[in-house]
C-alpha positions as CSV (number, residue, x, y, z in Angstrom):
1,X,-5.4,-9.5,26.2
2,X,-5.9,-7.0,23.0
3,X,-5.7,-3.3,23.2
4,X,-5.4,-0.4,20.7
5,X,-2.0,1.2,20.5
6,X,-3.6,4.1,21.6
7,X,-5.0,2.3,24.6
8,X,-1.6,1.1,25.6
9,X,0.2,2.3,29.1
10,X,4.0,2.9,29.1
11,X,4.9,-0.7,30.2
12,X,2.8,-1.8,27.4
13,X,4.8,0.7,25.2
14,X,7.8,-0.5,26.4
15,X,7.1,-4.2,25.7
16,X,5.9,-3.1,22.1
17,X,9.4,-1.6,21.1
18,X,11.2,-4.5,22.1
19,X,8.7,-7.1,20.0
20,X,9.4,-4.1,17.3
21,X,12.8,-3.9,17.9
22,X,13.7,-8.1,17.2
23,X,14.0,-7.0,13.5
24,X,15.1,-3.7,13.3
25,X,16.0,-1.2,16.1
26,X,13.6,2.0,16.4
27,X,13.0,4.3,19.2
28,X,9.7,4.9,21.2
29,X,9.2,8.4,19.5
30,X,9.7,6.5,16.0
31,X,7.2,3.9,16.9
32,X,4.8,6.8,18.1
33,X,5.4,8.9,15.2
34,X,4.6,5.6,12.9
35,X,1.1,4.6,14.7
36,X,-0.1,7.7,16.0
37,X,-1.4,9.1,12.4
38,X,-4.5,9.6,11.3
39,X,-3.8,6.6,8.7
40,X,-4.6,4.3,12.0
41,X,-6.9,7.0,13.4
42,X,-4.4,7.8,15.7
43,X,-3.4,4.5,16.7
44,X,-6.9,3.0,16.9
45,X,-5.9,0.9,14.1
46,X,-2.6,-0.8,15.7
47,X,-4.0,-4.3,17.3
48,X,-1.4,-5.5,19.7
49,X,-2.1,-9.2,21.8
50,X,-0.1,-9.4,24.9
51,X,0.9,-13.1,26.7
52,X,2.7,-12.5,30.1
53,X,3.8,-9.4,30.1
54,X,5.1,-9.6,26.3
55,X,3.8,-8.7,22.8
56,X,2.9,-12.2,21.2
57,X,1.5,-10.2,18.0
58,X,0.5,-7.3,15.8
59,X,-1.6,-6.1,13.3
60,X,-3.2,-2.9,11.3
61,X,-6.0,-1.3,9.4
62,X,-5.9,1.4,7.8
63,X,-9.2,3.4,8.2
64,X,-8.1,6.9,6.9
65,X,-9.9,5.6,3.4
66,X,-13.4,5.1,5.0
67,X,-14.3,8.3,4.9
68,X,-13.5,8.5,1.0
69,X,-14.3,5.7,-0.3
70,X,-15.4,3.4,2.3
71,X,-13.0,0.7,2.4
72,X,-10.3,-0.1,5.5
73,X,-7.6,-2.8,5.0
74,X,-6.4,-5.2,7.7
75,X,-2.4,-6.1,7.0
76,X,0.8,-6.5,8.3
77,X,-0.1,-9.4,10.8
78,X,3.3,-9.6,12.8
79,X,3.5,-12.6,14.8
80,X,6.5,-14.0,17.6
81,X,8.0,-16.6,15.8
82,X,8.7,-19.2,18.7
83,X,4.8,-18.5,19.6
84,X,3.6,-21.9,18.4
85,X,-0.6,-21.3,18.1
86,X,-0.1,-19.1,15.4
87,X,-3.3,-19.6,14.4
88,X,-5.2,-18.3,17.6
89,X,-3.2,-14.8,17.6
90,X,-4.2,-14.3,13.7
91,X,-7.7,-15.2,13.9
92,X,-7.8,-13.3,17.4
93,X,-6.4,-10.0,15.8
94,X,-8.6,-10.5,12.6
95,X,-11.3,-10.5,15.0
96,X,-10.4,-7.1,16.9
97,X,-9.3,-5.3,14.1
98,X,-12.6,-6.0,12.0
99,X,-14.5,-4.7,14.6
100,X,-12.3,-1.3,14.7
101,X,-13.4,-1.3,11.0
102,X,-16.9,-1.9,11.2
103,X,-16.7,0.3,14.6
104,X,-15.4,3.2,12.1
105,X,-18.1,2.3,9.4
106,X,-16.5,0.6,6.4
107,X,-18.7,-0.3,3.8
108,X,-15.8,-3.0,2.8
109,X,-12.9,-4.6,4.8
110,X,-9.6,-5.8,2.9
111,X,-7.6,-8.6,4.4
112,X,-3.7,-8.4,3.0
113,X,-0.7,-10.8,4.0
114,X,2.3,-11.7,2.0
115,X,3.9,-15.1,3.4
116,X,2.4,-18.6,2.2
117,X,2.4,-19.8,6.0
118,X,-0.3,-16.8,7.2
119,X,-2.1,-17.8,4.0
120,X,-2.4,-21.2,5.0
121,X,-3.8,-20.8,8.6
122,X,-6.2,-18.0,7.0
123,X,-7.5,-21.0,5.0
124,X,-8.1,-23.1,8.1
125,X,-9.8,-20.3,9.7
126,X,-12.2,-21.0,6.4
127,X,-11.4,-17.9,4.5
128,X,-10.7,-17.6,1.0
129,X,-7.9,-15.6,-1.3
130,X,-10.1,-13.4,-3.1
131,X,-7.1,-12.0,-5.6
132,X,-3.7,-11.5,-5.6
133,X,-1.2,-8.5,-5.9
134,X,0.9,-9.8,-8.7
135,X,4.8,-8.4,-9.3
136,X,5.3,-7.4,-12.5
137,X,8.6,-7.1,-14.7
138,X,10.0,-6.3,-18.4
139,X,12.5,-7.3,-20.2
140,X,11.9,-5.1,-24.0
141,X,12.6,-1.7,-23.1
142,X,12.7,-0.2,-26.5
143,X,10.8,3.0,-26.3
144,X,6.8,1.8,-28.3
145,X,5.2,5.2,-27.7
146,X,5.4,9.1,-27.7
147,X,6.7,9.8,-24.0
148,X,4.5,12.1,-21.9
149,X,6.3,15.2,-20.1
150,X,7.8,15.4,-16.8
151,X,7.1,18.1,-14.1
152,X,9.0,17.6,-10.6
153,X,7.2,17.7,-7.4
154,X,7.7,20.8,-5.6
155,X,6.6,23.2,-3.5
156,X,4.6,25.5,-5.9
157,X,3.0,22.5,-7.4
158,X,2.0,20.0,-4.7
159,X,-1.5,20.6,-4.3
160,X,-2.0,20.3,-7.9
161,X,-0.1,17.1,-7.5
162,X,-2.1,16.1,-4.7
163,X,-5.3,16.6,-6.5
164,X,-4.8,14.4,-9.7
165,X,-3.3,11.9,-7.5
166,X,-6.4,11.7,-5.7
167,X,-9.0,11.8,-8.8
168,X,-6.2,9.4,-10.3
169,X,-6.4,6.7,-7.3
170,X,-9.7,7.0,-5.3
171,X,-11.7,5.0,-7.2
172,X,-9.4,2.4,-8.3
173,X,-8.8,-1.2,-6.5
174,X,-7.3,-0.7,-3.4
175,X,-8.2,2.9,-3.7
176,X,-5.8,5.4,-1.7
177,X,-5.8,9.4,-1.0
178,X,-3.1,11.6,0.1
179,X,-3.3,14.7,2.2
180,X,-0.8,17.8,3.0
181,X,1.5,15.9,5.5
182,X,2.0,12.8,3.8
183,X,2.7,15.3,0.5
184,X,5.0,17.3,2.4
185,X,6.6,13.7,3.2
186,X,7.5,13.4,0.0
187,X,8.9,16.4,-0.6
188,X,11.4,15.7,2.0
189,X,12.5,12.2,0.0
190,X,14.6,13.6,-2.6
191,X,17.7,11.6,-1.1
192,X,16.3,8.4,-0.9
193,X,16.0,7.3,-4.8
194,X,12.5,8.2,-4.8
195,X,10.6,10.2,-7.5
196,X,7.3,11.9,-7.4
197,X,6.5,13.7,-10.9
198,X,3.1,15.3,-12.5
199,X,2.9,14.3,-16.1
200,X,2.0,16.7,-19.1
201,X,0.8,16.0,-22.7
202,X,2.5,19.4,-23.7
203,X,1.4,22.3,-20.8
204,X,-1.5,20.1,-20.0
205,X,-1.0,18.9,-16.6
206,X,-2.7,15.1,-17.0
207,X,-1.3,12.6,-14.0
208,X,1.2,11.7,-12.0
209,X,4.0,9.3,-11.8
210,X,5.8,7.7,-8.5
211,X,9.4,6.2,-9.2
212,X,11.3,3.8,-6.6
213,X,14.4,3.2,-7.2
214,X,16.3,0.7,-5.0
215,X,20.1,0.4,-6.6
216,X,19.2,-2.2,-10.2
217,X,15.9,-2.2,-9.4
218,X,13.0,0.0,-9.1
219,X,9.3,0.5,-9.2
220,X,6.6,2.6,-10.2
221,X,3.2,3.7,-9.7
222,X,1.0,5.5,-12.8
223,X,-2.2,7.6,-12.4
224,X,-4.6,9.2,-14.8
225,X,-7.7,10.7,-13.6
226,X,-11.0,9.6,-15.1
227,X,-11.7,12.7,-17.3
228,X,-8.0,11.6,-18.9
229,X,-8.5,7.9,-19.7
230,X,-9.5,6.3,-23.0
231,X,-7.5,8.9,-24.9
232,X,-4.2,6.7,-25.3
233,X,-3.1,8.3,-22.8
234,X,-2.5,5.1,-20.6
235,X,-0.1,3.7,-22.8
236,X,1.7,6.6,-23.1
237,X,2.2,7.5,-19.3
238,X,3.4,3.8,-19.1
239,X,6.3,4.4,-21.7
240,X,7.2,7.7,-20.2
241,X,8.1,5.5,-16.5
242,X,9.6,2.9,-18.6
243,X,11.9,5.1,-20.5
244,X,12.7,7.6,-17.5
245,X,14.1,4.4,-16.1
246,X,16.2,3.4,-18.9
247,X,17.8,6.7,-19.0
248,X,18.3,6.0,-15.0
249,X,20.3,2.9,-16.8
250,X,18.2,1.1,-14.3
251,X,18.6,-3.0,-15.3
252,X,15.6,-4.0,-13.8
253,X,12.1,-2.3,-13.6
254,X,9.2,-3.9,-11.7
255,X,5.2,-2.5,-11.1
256,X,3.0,-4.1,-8.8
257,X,-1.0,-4.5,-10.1
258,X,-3.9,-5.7,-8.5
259,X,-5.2,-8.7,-10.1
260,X,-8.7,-7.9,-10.2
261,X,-7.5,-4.4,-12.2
262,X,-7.9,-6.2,-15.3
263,X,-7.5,-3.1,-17.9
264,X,-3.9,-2.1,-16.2
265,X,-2.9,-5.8,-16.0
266,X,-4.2,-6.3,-19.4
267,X,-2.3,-2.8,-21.2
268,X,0.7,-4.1,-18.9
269,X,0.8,-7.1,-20.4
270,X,0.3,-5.9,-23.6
271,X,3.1,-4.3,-23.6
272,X,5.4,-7.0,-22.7
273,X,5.5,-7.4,-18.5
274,X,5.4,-10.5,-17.7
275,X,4.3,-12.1,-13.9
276,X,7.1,-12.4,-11.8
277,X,5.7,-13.2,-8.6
278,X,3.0,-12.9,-6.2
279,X,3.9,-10.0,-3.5
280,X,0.2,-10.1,-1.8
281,X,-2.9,-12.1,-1.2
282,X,-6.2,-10.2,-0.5
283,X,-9.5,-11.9,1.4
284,X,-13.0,-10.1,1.2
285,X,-13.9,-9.7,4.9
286,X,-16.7,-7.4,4.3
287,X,-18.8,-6.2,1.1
288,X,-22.5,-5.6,0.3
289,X,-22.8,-8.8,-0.1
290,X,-20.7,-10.9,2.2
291,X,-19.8,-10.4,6.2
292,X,-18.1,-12.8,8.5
């Protein structure tokens, strides 16, 4: 049997949290509060397959970007590791949660999974790794260009924010929006190492920057809107995370690209990241030109 989180009964519930809660203890109004959004329409995106009376596996789309740009993304397949058909629960939740997509009208359905074993059984099920999300990392940190100025999220400012950080990412690969809750999220993230910033060249406000920082480590995510691109200012908003980092006297500073974004890949390379590692492999379900 596979249901909809927001399908499920409160036995159902209750078998969920404890397949949740085999890697890291949450409650039931934490797992509510992490489904029911309108990221998984409201839970219509959670796929859960039950075997006697216990969760066997999990997986999610998130559909909240049809309705912008027409893409929903299946990840986070989350299977019972002493389960041994593997392969039946993936293809089975593939199955549902493409139909939630289509059910929802996406133009084009993203398949995303991290481990080499899921990408293995997704070859048997005869589907190929379209591209890659690569890890990226420097090691020459000398500041190259004129830094870019930094204004800190806040109150008075976040639906400016919000707007250049949707013109910046809608219409990139693996597009994404934000909207007032999930800004007001951030807001509240001060404490955890996190940075949210818009970026200025002088009182013009031009992008935005996201900083992650993790102890030594950190990432970051760059935006420009298109009216702001091809002026050199690219290069420019990617010194100003760099160097913001290096006064952080952070040792080692990561991004994350989508391989088929070949003009950030190439200006990151450019500027001395090198590939680290692979942290995601993406299958075309769905495009104009191909459906399974």
């Amino acid at each position: 049997m596979i249901k909809s989180f927001c399908d499920l009964n409160s036995k159902e519930k209750d078998n969920l949290l404890i397949f949740m809660n085999r890697k890291e203890y949450i409650s039931l109004s934490e797992m509510e509060s992490m489904f029911n959004t309108k990221t998984y329409n409201y839970g219509e995106g959670i796929a859960i397959i039950f075997g006697s009376d216990k969760v066997l596996g999990i997986g999610r789309a998130i559909l909240k970007e049809i309705s912008i740009t027409g893409i929903a993304y299946i990840y986070s397949l989350d299977i019972l590791e002493c389960y041994n058909d593997k392969k039946y629960i993936i293809e089975e939740l593939i199955k549902f949660l493409y139909y939630i997509c289509n059910k929802n009208n996406a133009n084009e359905i993203l398949l995303g999974f991290r481990k080499k074993e899921t990408k293995e059984i997704i070859e048997k099920l005869g589907l190929k790794v379209s591209y890659s999300a690569n890890i990226m990392e420097i090691n020459d940190k000398s500041e190259k260009e004129h830094i870019l100025n930094l204004e800190k999220l806040n109150d008075k400012n976040k639906l400016k924010y919000m707007s250049l950080y949707n013109k910046a990412f809608n219409n990139m690969p693996h597009g994404a929006s934000l909207n007032e809750l999930e800004l007001n999220e951030y807001l509240n993230e001060s404490y955890t190492g996190n940075y949210y910033f818009i970026v200025l060249d002088k009182n013009k406000r031009i992008g935005v920057m996201n900083v992650y920082v993790n102890g030594n480590n950190a990432t970051f995510d760059i935006g420009l809107p298109v009216e702001f691109r091809g002026q050199g200012y690219g290069k420019r908003l990617l010194e100003t995370a760099i160097q913001f980092l290096v006064n952080k006297k952070i040792r080692n500073i990561y991004l994350v690209v989508i391989e088929v974004n070949k003009i950030a890949y190439n200006m990151y390379k450019k500027r001395g990241f090198k590939e680290k590692g692979i942290l995601s492999y993406w299958v075309t379900l769905k495009n104009k030109d191909l459906v399974i």
